[in-house]
N, C-alpha and C positions, 0 to 999 in steps of 0.2 A: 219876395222873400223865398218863395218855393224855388225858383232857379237857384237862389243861391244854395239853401237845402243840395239841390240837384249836384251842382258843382261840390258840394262838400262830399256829398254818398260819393261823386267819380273819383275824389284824392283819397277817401277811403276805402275804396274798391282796388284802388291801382296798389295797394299796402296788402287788402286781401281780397285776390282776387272773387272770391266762392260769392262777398257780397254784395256783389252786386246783380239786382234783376234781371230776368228779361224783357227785354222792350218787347212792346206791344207788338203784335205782327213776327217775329219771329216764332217761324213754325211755317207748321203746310196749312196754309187757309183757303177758300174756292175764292174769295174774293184778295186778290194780293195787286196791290199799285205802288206807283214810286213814290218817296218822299214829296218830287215835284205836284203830282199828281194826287196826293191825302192834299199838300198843301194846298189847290186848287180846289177843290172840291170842298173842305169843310173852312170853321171860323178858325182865327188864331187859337180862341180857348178852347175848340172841340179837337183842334189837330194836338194840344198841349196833353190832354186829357188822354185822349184816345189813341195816339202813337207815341206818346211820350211818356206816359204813366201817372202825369202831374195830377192832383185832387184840387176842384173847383173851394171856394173858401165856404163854408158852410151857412147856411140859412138866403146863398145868394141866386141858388137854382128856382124860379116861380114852379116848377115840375115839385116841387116837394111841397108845397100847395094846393097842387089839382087835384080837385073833387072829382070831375068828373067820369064817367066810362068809357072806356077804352082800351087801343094798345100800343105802351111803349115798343117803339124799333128802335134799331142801332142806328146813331147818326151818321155813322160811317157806309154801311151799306145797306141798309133800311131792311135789317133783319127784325120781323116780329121778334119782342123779347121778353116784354113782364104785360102782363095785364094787368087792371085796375081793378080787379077781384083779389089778385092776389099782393097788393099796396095797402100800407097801412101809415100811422105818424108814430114814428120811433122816436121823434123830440130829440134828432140827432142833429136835423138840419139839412141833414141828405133825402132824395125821394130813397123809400126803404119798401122792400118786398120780400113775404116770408118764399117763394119760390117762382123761379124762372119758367116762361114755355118750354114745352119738353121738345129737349134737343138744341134750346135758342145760345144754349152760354158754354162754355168751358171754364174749367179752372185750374190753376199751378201755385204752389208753393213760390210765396213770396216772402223776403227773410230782408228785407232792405229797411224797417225800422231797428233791427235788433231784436227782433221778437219774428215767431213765423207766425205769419197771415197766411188765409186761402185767400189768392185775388180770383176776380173774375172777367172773362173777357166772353166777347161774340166768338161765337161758334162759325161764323161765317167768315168775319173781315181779322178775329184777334184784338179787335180795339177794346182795351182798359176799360171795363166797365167802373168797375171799384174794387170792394171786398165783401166776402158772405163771414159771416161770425155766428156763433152759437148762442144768441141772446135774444131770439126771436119768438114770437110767439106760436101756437099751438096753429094746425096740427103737426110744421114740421118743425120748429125749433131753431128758425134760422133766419138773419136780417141779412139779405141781401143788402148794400149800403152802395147806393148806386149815385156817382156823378152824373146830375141833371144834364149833363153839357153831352155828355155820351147818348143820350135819347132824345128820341124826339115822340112828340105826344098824338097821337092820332085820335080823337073821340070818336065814341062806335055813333 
């Protein structure tokens, strides 16, 4: 259902152009490969997620789950990225973090539901992590809302 989603934002973007995203990886990143190359290296769902901007379906990541300590990297180029101190349960379905390792993410102005979101990507590779929202809790005020498929879990 998400591709077809996909396919509808492309005939509505082709009407206006301004909405449509930028794909994941567009930009200047240290870690940059080919299409061939994301596609070899990660799962169909991590390259849909992570180069394509698709969102995993909710409650089906086990990473929103895990208890234990550690730290999220980017699946894409295994950039440390969220710790397990800073993971909490938002009861969204997504693993959710009030803030990122410093320096591990970037983010851009995303306008592709009809509404602006902040998304978030790796600061290394640019793969789609998710989106950060203002509805998080104390002390910074922010849910990172991060696709499980994008991470991978390393316990300390």
């Amino acid at each position: 259902m998400h591709r077809r989603y996909i396919l509808q934002m492309g005939a509505l973007a082709a009407l206006w152009p301004g909405l449509r995203p930028a794909l994941a990886g567009e930009g200047s990143f240290a870690v940059t490969l080919s299409e061939a190359e994301w596609r070899a290296r990660l799962t169909p769902l991590q390259y849909a997620v992570l180069r394509e901007e698709e969102t995993e379906r909710a409650g089906t990541s086990p990473l929103d789950k895990e208890k234990r300590e550690g730290i999220y990297h980017c699946a894409g180029c295994d950039l440390a990225a969220y710790s397990s101190a800073h993971k909490y349960d938002s009861g969204t379905g997504w693993p959710s973090f009030w803030q990122a390792l410093k320096g591990a993410v970037g983010t851009k102005e995303d306008n592709s539901l009809f509404a602006t979101r902040t998304e978030v990507h790796c600061a290394r590779c640019g793969g789609h992590f998710g989106h950060v929202f203002d509805d998080g809790p104390e002390p910074t005020g922010k849910r990172h809302c991060i696709n499980g498929a994008a991470l991978l879990f390393r316990p300390a």
